[in-house]
N, C-alpha and C positions, 0 to 999 in steps of 0.2 A: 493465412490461407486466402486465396484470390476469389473471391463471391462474384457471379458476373450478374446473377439473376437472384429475387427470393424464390425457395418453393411456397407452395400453400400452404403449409405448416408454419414454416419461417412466416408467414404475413397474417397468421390468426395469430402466432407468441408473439410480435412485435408490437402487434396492431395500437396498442397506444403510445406508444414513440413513433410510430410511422407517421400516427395521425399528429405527430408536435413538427410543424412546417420547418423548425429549423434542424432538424432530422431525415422524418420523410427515411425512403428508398436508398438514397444512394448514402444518406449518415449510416442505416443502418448496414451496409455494406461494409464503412468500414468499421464499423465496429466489429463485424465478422472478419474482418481481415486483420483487426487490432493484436496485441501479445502486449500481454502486462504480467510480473512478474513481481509476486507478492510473498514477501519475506517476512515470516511465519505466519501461521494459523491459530494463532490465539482468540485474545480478548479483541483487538483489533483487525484481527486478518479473518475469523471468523463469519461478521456480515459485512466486510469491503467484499472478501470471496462470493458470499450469497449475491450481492448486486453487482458485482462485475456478473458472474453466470446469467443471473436474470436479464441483464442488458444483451448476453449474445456477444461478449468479449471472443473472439475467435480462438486464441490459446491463454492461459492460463494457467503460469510457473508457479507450485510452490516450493518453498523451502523451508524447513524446519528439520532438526535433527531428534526433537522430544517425544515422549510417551506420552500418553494422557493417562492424568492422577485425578483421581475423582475431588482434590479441590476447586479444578480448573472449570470445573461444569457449571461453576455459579455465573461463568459469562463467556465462556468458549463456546460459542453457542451450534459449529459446523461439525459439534460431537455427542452424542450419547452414553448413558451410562455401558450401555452395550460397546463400549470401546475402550476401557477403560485397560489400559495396558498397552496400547495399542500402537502405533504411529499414529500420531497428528494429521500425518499429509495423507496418509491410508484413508483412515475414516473425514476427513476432510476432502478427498475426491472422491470417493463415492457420495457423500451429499452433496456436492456440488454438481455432479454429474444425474445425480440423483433429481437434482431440480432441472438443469436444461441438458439433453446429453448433445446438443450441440455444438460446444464446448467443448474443444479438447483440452485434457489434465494434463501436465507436464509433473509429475510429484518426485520432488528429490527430499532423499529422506536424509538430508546431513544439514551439518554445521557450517554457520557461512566461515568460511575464511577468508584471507588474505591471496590465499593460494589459487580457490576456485570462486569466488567473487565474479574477477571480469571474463572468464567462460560463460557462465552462467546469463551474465547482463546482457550478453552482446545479442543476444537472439531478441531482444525484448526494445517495446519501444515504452515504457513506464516502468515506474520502478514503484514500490508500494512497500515502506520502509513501517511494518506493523512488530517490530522486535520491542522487547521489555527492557532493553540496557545499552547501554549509552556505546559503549564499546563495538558491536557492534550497529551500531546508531553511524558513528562516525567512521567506520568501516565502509557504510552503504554511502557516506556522503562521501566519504575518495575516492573509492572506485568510481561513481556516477559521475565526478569531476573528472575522471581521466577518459571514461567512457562517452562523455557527453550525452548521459543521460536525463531526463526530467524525471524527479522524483519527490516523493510526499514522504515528508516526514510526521513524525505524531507521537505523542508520548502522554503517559495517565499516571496519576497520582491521588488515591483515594477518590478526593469528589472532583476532583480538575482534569482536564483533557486541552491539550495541545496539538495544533497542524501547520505546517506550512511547504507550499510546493515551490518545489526547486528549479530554476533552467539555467544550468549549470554556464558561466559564461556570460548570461544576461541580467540574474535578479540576486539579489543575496542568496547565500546558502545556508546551511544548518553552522558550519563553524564562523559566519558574520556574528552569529547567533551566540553562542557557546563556544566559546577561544578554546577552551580547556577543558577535559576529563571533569565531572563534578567526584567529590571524593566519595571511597567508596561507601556503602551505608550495610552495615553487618545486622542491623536490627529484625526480627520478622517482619516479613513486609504488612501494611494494613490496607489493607483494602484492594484493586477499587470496587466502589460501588459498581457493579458488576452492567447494570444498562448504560455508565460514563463509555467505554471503549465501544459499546454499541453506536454513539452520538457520533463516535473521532473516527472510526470506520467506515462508518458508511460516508461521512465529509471526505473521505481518501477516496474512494470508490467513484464517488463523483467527481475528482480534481482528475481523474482516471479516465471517465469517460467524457470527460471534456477537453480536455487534452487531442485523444484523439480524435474526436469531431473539428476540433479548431474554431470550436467557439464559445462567447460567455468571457468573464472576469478569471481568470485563474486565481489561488490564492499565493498568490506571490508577491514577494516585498512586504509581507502580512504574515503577521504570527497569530495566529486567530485564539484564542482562546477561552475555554469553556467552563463554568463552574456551577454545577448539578442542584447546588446546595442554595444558592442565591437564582438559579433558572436564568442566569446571563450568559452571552455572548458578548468575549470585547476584543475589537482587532486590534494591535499594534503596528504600525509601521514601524517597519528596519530598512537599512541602507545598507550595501554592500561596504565591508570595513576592507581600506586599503591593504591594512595589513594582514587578512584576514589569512590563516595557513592556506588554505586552498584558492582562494580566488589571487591571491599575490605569485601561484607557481603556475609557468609555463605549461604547456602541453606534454612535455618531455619526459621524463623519470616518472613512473608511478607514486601514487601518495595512498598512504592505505593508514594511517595512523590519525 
């Protein structure tokens, strides 16, 4: 949506990003005119969703197809026990609206596909890839490449958390990264430490709203990496791999695998 002015509301909720000079008025503008579109509401999509709303993200897609089971409470944090059964994207757009309602929700209660992926994207200018499985993981990184999306990827493993943002065309992607499917793991899952996807979240939320400001270090060409248990942060540089499935195809044919 097109902001041409704040109200007096909008400049007492802003007031301390207004007052950060490389924001100011007119960052915050677009930020209200921004649309990011964040793919599920879990462990990760939880407080990226909280601080997208708190910054004044103008639209705000989500997608998720799941209920809430009351294991998920130990770090889904945009839900209540009082939701339990519930839709995801339900009780995660009433909290979120629940915190700024100037914010508009866009909530699809379904499963990404192959099929509704690039309807879905086209409205959006970020993508915010907070899913638990790889599959669709690399679902959101082919469609983004045919769409010409920028998008954050992220992924949690017990005490470890992973991020890195994409511009499709210009920096490595997720499959420079991960050539292949990892196989699949039948075991119950263990963990994570339920504050880890708190850490890799809100790092997304911010790769999000610096994006659309257009400024800062993006985290790209960097696989950033986090481990809860040792309290480090360690970046890797990656380079786009020639052969890599997605940065090697044209524009032409869709790539969705």
């Amino acid at each position: 949506m097109s902001v041409e002015f704040l109200s007096k509301e909008q400049s007492q909720r802003y007031a301390r990003q207004l007052a950060l000079p490389e924001i100011g008025e007119a960052g915050q503008r677009r930020l209200l005119a921004g649309r990011v579109l964040l793919i599920g509401v879990g462990g990760l999509g939880s407080p990226a969703g909280y601080y997208l709303a708190a910054a004044g993200i103008g639209t705000l897609g989500l997608v998720d197809g799941d209920t809430l089971d009351l294991s998920n409470l130990q770090r889904q944090i945009a839900h209540t026990t009082a939701d339990l059964g519930r839709a995801k994207v339900e009780s995660a757009a009433r909290a979120f609206t629940a915190l700024n309602p100037d914010v508009q929700i866009k909530a699809h209660n379904l499963r990404l596909t192959a099929e509704n992926a690039p309807g879905l994207f086209k409205e959006y200018d970020f993508i915010i890839d907070a899913t638990d499985n790889f599959e669709s993981k690399f679902l959101i990184a082919g469609t983004c490449h045919n769409a010409d999306k920028p998008y954050s990827h992220a992924g949690i493993l017990k005490y470890i958390g992973q991020t890195l943002t994409v511009i499709p065309g210009q920096t490595a992607c997720l499959r420079c990264v991960f050539d292949e499917l990892p196989p699949g793991n039948k075991a119950p899952p263990q963990g994570p430490l339920g504050v880890v996807p708190g850490v890799i979240g809100t790092i997304q939320a911010t790769e999000a709203i610096k994006y659309l400001l257009g400024f800062g270090d993006l985290l790209t060409d960097r696989l950033l990496a986090y481990d809860a248990l040792r309290l480090e942060f360690r970046s890797v540089r990656i380079k786009r791999n020639p052969d890599c499935f997605l940065c090697r195809e044209t524009t032409g044919s869709p790539v969705t695998t």
